[in-house]
C-alpha positions in Angstrom: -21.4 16.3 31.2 -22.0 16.8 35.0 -25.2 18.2 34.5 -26.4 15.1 32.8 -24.9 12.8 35.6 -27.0 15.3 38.4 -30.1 14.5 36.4 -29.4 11.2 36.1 -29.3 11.2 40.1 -32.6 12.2 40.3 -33.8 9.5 38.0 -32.1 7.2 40.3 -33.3 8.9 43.4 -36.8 8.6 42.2 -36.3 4.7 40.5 -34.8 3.4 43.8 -36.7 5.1 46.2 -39.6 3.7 44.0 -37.6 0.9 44.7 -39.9 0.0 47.7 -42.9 2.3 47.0 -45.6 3.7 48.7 -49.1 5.8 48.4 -49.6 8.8 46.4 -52.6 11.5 46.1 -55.3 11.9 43.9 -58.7 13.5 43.2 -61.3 13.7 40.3 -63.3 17.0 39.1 -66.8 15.9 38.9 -67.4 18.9 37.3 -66.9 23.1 37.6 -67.5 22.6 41.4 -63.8 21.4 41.5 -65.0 18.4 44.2 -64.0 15.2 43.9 -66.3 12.2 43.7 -64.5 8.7 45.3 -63.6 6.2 42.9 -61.6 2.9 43.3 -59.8 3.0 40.0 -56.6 1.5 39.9 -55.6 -0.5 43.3 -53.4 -3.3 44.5 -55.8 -6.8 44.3 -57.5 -7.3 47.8 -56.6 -10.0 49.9 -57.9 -13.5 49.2 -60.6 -14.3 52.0 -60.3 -17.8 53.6 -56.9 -18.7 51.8 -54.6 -20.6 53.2 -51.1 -19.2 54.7 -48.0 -20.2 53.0 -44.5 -20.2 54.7 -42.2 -22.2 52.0 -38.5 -21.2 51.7 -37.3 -18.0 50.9 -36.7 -17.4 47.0 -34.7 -14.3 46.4 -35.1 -12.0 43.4 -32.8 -8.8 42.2 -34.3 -6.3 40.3 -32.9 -6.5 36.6 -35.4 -3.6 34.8 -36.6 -0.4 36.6 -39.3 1.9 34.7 -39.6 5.2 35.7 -42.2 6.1 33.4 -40.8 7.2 29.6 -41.2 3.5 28.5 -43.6 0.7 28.2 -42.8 -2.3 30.2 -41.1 -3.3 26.9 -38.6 -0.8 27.5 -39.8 1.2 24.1 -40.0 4.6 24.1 -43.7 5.9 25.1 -45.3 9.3 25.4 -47.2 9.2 28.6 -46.2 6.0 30.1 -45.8 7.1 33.3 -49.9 6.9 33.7 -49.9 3.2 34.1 -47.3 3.6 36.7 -48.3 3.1 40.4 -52.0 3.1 41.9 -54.7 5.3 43.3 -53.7 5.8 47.0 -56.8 8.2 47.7 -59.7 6.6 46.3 -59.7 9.7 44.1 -59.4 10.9 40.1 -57.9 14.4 40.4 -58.3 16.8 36.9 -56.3 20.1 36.9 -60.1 21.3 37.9 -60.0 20.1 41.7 -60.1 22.3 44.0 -61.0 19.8 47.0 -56.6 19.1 47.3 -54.1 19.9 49.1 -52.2 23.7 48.4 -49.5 23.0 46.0 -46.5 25.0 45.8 -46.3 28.2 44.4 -46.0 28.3 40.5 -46.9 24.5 40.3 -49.1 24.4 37.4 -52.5 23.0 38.2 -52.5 20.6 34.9 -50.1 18.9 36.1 -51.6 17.8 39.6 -53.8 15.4 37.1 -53.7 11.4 38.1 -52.9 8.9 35.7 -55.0 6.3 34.1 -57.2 4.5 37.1 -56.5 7.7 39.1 -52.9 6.6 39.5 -50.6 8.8 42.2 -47.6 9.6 40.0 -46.5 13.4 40.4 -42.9 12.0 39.4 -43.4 10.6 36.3 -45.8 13.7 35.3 -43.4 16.3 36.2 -39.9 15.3 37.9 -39.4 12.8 34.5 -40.4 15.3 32.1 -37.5 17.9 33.6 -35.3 14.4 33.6 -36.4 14.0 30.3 -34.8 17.5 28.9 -31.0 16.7 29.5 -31.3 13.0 30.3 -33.3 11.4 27.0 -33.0 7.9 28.7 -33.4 8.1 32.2 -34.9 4.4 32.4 -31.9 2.8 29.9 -29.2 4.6 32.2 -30.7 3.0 35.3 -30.9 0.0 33.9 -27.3 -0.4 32.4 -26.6 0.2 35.8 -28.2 -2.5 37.4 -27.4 -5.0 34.9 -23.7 -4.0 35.1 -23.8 -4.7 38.5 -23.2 -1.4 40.1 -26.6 -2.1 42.7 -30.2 -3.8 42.6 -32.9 -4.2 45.4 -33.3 -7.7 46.6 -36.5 -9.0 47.3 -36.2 -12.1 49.4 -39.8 -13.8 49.4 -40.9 -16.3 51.7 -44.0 -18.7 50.9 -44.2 -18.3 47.2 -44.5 -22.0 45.2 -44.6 -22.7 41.8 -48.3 -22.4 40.9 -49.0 -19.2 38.4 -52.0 -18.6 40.0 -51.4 -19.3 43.7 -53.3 -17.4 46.1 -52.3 -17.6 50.1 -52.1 -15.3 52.3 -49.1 -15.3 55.5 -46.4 -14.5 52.9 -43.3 -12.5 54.5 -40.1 -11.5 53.3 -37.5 -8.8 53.6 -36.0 -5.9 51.2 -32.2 -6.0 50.4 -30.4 -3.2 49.1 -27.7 -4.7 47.0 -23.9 -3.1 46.6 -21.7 -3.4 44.3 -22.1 -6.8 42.7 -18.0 -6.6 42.3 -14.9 -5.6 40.8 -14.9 -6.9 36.9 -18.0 -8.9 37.4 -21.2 -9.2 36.2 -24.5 -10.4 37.7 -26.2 -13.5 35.4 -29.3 -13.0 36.9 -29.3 -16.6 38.0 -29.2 -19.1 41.0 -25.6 -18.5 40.7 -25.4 -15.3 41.5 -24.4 -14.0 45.5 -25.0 -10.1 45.1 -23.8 -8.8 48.0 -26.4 -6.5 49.9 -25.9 -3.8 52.6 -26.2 -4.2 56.1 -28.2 -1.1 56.2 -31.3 -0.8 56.0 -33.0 -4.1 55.9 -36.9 -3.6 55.5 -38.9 -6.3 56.6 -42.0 -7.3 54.7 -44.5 -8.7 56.9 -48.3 -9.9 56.1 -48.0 -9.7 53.0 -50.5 -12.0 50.3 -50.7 -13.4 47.1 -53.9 -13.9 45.0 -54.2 -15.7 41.7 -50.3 -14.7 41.1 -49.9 -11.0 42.0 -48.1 -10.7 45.1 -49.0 -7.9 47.3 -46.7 -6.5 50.7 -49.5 -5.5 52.5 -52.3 -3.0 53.5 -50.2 -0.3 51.9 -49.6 1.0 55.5 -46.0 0.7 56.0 -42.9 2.8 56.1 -40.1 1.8 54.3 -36.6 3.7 54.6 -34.8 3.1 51.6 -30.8 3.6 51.3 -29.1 4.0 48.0 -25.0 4.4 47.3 -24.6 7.3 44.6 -21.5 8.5 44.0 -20.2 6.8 47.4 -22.7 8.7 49.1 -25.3 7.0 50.9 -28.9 8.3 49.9 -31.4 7.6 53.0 -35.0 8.2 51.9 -38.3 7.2 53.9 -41.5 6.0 51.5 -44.4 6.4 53.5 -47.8 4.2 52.4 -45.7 1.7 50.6 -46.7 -0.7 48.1 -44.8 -2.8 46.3 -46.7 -5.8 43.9 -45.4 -8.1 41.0 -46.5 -11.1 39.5 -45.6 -14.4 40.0 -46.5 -16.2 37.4 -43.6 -18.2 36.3 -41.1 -20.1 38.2 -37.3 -18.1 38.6 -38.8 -14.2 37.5 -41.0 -11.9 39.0 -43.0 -9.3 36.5 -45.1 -6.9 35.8 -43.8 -5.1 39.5 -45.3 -2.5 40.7 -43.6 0.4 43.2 -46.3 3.2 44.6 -45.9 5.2 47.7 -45.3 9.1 48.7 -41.6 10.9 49.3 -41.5 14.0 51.9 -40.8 16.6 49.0 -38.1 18.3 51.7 -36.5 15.1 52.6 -36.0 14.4 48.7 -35.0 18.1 49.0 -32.3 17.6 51.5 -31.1 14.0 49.9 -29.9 15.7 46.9 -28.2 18.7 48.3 -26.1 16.0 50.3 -24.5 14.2 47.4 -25.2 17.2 44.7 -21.8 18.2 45.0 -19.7 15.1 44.7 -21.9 15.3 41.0 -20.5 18.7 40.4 -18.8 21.6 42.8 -21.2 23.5 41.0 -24.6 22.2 42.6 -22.8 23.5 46.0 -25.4 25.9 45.4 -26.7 28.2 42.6 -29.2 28.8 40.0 -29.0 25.2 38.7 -29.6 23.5 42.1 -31.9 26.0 43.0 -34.0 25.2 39.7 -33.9 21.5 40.4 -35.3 22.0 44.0 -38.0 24.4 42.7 -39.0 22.0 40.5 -38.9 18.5 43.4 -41.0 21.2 45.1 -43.5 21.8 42.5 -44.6 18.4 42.0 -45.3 17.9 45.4 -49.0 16.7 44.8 -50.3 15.0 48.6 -49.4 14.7 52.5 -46.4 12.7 53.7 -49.1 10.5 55.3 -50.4 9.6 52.0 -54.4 11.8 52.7 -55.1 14.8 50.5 -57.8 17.0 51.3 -58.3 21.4 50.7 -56.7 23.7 53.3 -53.3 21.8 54.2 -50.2 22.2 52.1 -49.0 19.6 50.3 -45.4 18.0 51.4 -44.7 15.4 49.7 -44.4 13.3 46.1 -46.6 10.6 45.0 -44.5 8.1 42.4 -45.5 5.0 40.8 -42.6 3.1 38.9 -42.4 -0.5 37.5 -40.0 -3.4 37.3 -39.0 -6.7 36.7 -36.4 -9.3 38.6 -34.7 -12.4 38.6 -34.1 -15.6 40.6 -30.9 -15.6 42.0 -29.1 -17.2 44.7 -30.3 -16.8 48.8 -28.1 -13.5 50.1 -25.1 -14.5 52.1 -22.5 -11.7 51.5 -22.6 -8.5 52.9 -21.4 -5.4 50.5 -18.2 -3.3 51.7 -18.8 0.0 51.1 -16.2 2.5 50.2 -15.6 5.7 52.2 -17.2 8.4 50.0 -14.9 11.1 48.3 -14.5 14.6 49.8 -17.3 16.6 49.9 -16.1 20.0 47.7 -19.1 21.5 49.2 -18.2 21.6 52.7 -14.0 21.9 51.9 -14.9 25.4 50.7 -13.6 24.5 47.3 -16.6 24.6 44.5 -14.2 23.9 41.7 -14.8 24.5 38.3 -17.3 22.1 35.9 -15.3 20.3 33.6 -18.3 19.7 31.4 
């Protein structure tokens, strides 16, 4: 049903954005005073002091699993996963108690501006995945089929990573791929074989990035990342402000254990969907059902695009934590050709009928 498929596009939405991640909010209730004592809980390891920098070749790696929070990293079904998904951006543990936040939207319900486990940033996977989670049971599976069917991926290509499972340097740098279609009646192996093609837009450079005992990190968690995903032959631009994106290194040819935090403008996320909304369905040209699904984006919005959160200021934007896992494959040498997208019903004045 279309429906499904819009949801679906949200799931991706979210996953890929996540797909480069950033900073989310946080706060803890110390008690009935609704302020919010500092805390480290859970964060991306430091950066090793006095190690050495490391500039060996480039390995590339394509995303193979994406988890956007209603699984385990095993990719089993598990109530509340989402918690160990992404990291505490604000130094804070926020209860549906604190006060000392930004102003959420209106009818957002307060229990749900709660952190994770570590005082983990994830508004997405406490509230966008759970309205995923009514019409698409397996938001994470569907992505994932995807991927592995090689309809798109995100490239990481790393350089100064070695072999050592617990190297720690620092000087790492790299760049972030978005990868097209992997082509007509193939399938990605997952394997030095492999050229994915990747777009020529964007390419997101990773710069100063470290790795210590190895976990590789992309940085200070300062960055911007804009992120471009094809959906339905529509491109999908989103910008992840206070982006983190971490994974271990532990064993030659994979990366796991990946980690995607950051923060998504709530309008931007807003606008992305009523862009491609209707090549889903002339229906969601507008409505009741697009207009529930924004409401809701706009609900979770749980901190500041700039990644603070603090009482008095609205909040505008989504914190999201997702997790993954990738693949060797070969260095990227082809660039994707993109298809021209199909007719927008939307803006031909013809909303159609759903077909179901």
């Amino acid at each position: 049903m279309k429906l499904f498929k819009t949801l679906s596009l949200l799931a991706i939405v979210a996953g890929a954005t996540a797909l480069t991640a950033a900073q989310g909010c946080s706060s803890s209730d110390s008690g009935s005073s609704g302020t919010t004592p500092a805390a480290a809980g859970k964060v991306p390891p430091a950066a090793p002091v006095g190690a050495a920098p490391s500039d060996t070749p480039a390995r590339t790696f394509a995303l193979n699993q994406l988890f956007l929070g209603e699984t385990g990293r095993n990719a089993a079904p598990l109530k509340d996963a989402w918690k160990d998904y992404g990291y505490n951006i604000d130094g804070l543990t926020t209860t549906k108690d604190s006060k000392d936040v930004c102003k959420r939207v209106a009818g957002a319900d307060s229990a749900k501006q709660e952190d994770g486990n570590g005082g983990i940033d994830n508004a997405f996977g406490r509230t966008v995945l759970g309205f995923i989670l009514g019409l698409v049971p397996t938001p994470s599976k569907t992505i994932n089929d995807s991927v592995q069917g090689g309809s798109f991926t995100i490239l990481l290509d790393i350089k100064g990573l070695t072999d050592d499972p617990k190297q720690t340097n620092t000087g790492l740098s790299g760049r972030l791929l978005v990868g097209g279609n992997f082509g007509e009646g193939k399938k990605p192996t997952f394997s030095p074989a492999d050229d994915w093609p990747y777009r020529a837009s964007p390419i997101v450079p990773i710069e100063g990035a470290y790795i210590n005992n190895g976990t590789f990190v992309n940085g200070s968690g300062g960055a911007t990342v804009e992120l471009s995903l094809l959906i339905q032959g529509v491109s999908l631009s989103l910008s992840i402000n206070r982006a983190y994106i971490t994974f271990d290194h532990t064993a030659p040819g994979e990366i796991t254990n990946g980690t995607i935090s950051g923060v998504i403008n709530t309008e931007a996320l807003v606008t992305g969907i009523e862009k491609v909304a209707g090549r889903i369905s002339p229906q969601l040209c507008g409505g009741s059902t697009l207009d529930t699904i924004k409401q809701t984006i706009r609900q979770a919005s749980d901190i500041r695009s700039d990644g603070t959160n603090s009482a008095g200021v609205d909040c505008d934007a989504i914190s999201i934590g997702l997790g993954f896992n990738g693949k060797q494959i070969g260095a990227p040498k082809t660039i994707a050709v993109d298809t021209a997208p199909p007719p927008d019903p939307c803006k031909a004045g013809d909303a159609g009928a759903d077909g179901g």
